[in-house]
N, C-alpha and C positions, 0 to 999 in steps of 0.2 A: 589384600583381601582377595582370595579365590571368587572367579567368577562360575555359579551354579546353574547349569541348564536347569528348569522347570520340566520334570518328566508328569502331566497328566497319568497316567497308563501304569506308573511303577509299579501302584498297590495294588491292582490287578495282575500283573506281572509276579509280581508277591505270590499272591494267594497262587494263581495257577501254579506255578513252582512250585508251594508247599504242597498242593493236592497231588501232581504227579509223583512227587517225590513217596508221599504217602499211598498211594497205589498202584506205583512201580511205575508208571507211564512216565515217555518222553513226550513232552509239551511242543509244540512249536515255540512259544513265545520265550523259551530258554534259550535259544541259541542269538547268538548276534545278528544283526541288522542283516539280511541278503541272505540268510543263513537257515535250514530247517533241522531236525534236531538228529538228524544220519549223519549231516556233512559235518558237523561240532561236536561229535563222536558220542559214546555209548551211557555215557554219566559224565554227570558236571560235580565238580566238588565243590563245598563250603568253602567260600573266601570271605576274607574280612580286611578292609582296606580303610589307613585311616593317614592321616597328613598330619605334620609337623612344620615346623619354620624351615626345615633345612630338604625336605624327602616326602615320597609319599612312601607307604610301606605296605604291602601285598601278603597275607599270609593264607596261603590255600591248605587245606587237610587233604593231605597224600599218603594215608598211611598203608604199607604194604606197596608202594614206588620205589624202584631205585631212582635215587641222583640219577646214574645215565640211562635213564626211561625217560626224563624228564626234558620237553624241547623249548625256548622260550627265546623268542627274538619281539623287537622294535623294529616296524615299519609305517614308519605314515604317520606317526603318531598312536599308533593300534599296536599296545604290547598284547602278545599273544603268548599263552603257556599250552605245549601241547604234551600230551604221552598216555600210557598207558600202564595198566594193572591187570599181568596174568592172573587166567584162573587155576586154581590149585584144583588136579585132577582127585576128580571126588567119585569114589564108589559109591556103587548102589548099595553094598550091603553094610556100609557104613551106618546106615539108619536115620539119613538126612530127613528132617520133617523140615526146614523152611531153610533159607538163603535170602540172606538180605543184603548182603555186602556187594557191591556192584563191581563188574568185572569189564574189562574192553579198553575203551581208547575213550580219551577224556580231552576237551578240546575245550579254553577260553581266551575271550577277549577284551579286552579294556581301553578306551579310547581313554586317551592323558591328554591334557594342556600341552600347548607349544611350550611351556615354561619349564618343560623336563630337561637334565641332560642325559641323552640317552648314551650317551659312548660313556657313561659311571655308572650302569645300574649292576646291581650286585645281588647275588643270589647265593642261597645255603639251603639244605635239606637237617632238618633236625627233628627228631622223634617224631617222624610221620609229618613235619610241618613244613615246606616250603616256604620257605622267606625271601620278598625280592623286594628291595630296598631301589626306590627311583628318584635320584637326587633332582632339586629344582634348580635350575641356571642364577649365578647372583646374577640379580637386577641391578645395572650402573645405578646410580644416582641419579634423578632429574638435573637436568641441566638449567641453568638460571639464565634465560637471554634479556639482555637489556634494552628496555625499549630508552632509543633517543629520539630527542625531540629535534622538532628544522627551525 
């Protein structure tokens, strides 16, 4: 059984996220711990993370990323995904009335269990979708000690 921090703050966290998102602003409370929302770069994308017996599994929406745009290391326990998404030069006389699709450098963080193995995580780009697959360490067996008596 996964042990679960207690986040008070998430749902809040929530909402604010969906208000910026919905009025273009960057929040402070989007970016990771120590972090404000310049140095965690210019848009965060939709992730969705969900664990099995064997992995946890990461799928971020990157559409319009290449693979090699895409930066993603384990330290400390903190998997981080970095990279970006050129903006396609857009004339004026084009006729643009809005832009919603967010352009720049995209920066996220996810603290994992010690119970990951990080030298096996595995990653794929498919139809806009980033996949990263973070296997959990087999747990030995409890060990049985024998209490003897004097």
């Amino acid at each position: 059984m996964a042990i679960m921090r207690y986040d008070p703050w998430s749902t809040l966290r929530q909402i604010q996220s969906d208000l910026d998102r919905m009025f273009g602003q960057r929040g402070m409370m989007t970016a990771g711990e120590g972090e404000n929302a310049e140095s965690a770069g210019q848009w965060l994308p939709a992730v969705d993370i969900s664990e099995d017996d064997k992995a946890y599994h990461i799928h971020a929406d990157l559409p319009g990323v290449a693979p090699e745009d895409i930066e993603i290391s384990m330290d400390q326990g903190v998997l981080s995904i970095k990279g970006s998404r050129e903006s396609e030069s857009t004339e004026s006389e084009e006729g643009w009335k809005r832009v919603e699709r967010a352009r720049g450098t995209f920066y996220r963080r996810f603290a994992l269990p010690e119970s990951v193995d990080a030298d096996n995580i595995a990653a794929r780009s498919r139809n806009g979708v980033l996949e990263i697959t973070v296997p959990k360490k087999v747990a030995p067996p409890a060990q049985r000690i024998e209490v003897k008596s004097e």
